[in-house]
N, C-alpha and C positions, 0 to 999 in steps of 0.2 A: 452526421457530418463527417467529410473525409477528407481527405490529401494525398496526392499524388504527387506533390513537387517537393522533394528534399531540402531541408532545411539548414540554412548554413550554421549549427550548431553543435556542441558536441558534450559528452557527460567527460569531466577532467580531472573530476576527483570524488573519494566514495567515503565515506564511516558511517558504524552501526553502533548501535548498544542497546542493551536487557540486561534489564534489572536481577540483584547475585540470586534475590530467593526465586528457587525451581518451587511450582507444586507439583506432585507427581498423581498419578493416575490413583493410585493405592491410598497417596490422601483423598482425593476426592472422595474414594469409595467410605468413605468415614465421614461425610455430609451429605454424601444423596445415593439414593439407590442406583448404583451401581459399579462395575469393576472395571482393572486394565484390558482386559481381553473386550468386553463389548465397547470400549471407547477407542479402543484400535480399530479394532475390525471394521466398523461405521466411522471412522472419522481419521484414522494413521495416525493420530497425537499419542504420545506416551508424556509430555510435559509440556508445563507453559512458565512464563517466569513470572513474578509477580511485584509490583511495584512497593517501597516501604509505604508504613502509615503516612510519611513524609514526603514522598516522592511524588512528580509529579509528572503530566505530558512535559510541561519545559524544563524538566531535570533531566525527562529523557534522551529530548533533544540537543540539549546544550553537548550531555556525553555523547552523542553521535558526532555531534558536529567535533568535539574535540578531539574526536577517535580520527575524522577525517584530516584535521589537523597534525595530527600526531605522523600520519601517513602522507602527508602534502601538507607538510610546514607553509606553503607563498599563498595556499590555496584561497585565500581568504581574504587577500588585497583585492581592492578595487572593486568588492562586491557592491551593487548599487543596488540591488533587489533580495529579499531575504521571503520567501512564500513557505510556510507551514498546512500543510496538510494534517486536519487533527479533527474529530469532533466530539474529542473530551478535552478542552481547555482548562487551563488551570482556575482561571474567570471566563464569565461569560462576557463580560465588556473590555476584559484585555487580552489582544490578541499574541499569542504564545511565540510569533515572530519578534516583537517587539520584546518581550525577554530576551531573548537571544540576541536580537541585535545588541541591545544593553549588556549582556555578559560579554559576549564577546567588544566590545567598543568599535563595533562596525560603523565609520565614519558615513555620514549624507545616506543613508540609504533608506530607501523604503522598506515597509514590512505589512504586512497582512496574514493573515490567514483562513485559507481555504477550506469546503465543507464538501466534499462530494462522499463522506465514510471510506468503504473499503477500495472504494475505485479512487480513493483522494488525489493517492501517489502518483498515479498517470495521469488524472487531470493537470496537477500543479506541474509535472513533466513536460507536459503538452504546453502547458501557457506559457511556462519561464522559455522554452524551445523557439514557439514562435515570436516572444518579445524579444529575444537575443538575435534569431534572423531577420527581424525587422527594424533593428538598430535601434529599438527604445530603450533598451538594456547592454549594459555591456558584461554584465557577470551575474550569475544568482545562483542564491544559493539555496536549493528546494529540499524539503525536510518532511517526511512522513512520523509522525510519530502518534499516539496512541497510548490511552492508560485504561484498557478498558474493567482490569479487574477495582475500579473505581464504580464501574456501572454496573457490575454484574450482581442480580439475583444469585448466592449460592443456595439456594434454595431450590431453584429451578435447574432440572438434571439435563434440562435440553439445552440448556444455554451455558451455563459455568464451566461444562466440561471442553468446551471450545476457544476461551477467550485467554489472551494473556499480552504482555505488555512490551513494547520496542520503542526502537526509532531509528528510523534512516536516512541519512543527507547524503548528497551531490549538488556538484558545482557544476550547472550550467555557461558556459561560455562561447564566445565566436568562433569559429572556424573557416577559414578563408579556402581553402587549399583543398579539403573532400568533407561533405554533409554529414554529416550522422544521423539524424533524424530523416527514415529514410519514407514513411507515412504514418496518419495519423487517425484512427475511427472513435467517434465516441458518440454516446444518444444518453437516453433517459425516459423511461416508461411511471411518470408520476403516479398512475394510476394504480398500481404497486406501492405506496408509500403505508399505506398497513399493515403490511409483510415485518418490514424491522424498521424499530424507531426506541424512543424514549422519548416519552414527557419530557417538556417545556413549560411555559407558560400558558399554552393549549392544554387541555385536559383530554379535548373531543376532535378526531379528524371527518370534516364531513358528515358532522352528525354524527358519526360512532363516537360513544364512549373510548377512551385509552388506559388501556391497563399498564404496569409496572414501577406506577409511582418513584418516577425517578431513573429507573434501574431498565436494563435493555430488553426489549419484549423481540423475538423470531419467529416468524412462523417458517419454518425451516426447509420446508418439504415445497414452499411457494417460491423460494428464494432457490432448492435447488433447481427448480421445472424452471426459472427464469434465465439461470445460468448457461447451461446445459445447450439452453434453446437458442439465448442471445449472442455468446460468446463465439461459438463456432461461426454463425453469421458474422461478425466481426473480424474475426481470423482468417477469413474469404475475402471479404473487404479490403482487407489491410495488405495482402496478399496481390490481387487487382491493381491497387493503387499504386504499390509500391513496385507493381511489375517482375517480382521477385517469384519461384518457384519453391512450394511447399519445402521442397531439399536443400534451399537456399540458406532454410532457417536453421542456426546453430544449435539454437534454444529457447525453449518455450516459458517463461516465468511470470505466469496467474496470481493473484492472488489467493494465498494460502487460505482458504476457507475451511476446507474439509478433500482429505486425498480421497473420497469416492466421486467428489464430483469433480476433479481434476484429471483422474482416468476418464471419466464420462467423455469430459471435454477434450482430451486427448484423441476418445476413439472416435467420434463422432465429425474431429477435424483429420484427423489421418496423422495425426502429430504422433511418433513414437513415445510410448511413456517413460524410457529412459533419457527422453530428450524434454522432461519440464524439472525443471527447478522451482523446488519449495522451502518454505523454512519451518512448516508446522508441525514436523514431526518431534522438535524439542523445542519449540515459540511456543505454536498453538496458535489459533488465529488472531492475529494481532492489526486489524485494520492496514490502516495507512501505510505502516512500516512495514508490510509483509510479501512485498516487493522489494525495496531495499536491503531490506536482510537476506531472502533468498539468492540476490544478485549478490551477495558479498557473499554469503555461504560457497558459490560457486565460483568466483574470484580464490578463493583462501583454499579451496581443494582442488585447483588450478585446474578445472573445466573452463570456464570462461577464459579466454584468450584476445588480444588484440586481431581485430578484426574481424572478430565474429559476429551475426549477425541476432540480434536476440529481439524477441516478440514479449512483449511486454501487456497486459491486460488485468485489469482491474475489475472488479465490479460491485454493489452492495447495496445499502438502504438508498433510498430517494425513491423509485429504481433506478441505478446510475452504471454506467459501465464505460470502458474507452481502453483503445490496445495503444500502442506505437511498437515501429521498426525501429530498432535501433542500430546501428552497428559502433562495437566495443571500441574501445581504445583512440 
């Protein structure tokens, strides 16, 4: 599914937050076999941040949104839609929007929250986008956030060493005057869905047994060959549609999965790899929020500028993926 017609809407305000405790590479190596130098080398993380015993996806979010607050005090009026991207709730019958509306006292507004994993962020992106340029909305406020070391096996050397915990909001709003949302590609290969998941109230997908009791099961090396393969196709698409020229693009900002297969994707799209922005190298793959962060890392070390044009792509469990063109400011 794609688009080619600009969308009258624009991102108006930003905040992020991770949680104080870091774990570093060197603790890991003192719960599973292995060290800093091989969890670099395969994957560019040196640290992830780590939620308290008490903390939660909507403690993280709440601190995003107030972070964006703190930075765009008016940001907040007249929001009539609040969309969370998350698939570690804090319940599973309460949606983590609807905390947030309640902390913050967001007046008549709706809240839900969305399930697409690591490609969450660009989904909820995508829909707040198009409900804002189709006048059902007049403001929202879309929110990535993520607890994953709640689900993590540390046990498991292939997975623990990758995960760790964020959150990131923007304000969706109208724009009369020039588009922002300049296209939009996104799919889903379900037949992938025993790559990465966690138990539910399923036990068995499709007749397979499912292992990790709770806790988040990868097969890593399926999910890199899906990345790698789909994403570049995407970045074509998106490129097409938007009528825009590879050189157009200011910045590339993926979902921080793993830096080998960001280069991958880099070379494979003709994208220079000093032109993608990540946030994994002191996050660590953090879902949902790992778009948001990277786009503020890159705000705050004043790369990102008004007017640039930024490529935006997601991917992860279901099998789910989706880019959008942005342009900043």
């Amino acid at each position: 599914m794609s688009s080619s017609s600009p969308l009258q809407a624009r991102i108006s305000a930003i905040g992020t937050y991770v949680p104080e405790h870091i774990l570093t590479n060197e603790e890991l190596s003192h719960m599973v076999d292995t060290n800093d130098e091989w969890i670099v080398q395969r994957t560019g993380i040196r640290e992830r941040r780590i939620a308290g015993a008490h903390e939660f996806t909507s403690h993280l979010c709440i601190a995003a949104v107030q972070n964006l607050l703190d930075r765009y005090p008016n940001s907040l009026d007249d929001v009539d839609l609040v969309i969370v991207s998350t698939h570690t709730p804090d319940l599973s019958s309460t949606p983590v929007a609807c905390q947030v509306q309640a902390h913050f006292g967001i007046p008549a507004a709706g809240a839900y929250d969305l399930n697409a994993t690591c490609a969450g962020f660009a989904y909820a992106l995508h829909t707040a986008s198009a409900l804002v340029a189709a006048g059902v909305h007049h403001k929202i406020l879309v929110i990535g956030g993520d607890a994953l070391s709640k689900i993590t096996d540390y046990t498991d050397r292939s997975t623990c060493i990758l995960f760790g915990d964020g959150a990131g909001a923007v304000v969706v709003e109208r724009e009369e005057a020039k588009a922002a949302f300049l296209a939009y590609h996104m799919g889903s290969d379900g037949t992938g869905a025993k790559h990465v998941y966690r138990t539910g109230l399923a036990t068995e997908l499709n007749g397979d047994p499912l292992l990790g009791e709770g806790k988040l099961v990868q097969n890593g090396r399926e999910v890199y060959r899906f990345a790698v393969s789909t994403v570049p196709q995407g970045i074509e698409m998106l490129l097409q549609k938007s009528g825009l020229p590879l050189a157009a693009i200011d910045w590339f900002i993926p979902h921080s999965a793993n830096l080998r297969m960001i280069d991958s994707i880099c070379e494979k799209s003709g994208i220079p790899s000093d032109k993608a922005l990540y946030s994994l190298e002191y996050f660590g793959n953090t879902s949902a929020a790992s778009i948001p962060l990277a786009l503020d890392l890159g705000i705050k070390e004043g790369k990102v500028k008004a007017g640039d044009n930024l490529l935006l792509y997601g991917f992860g469990g279901g099998l789910t993926h989706a880019g959008l063109i942005v342009r900043w400011g």
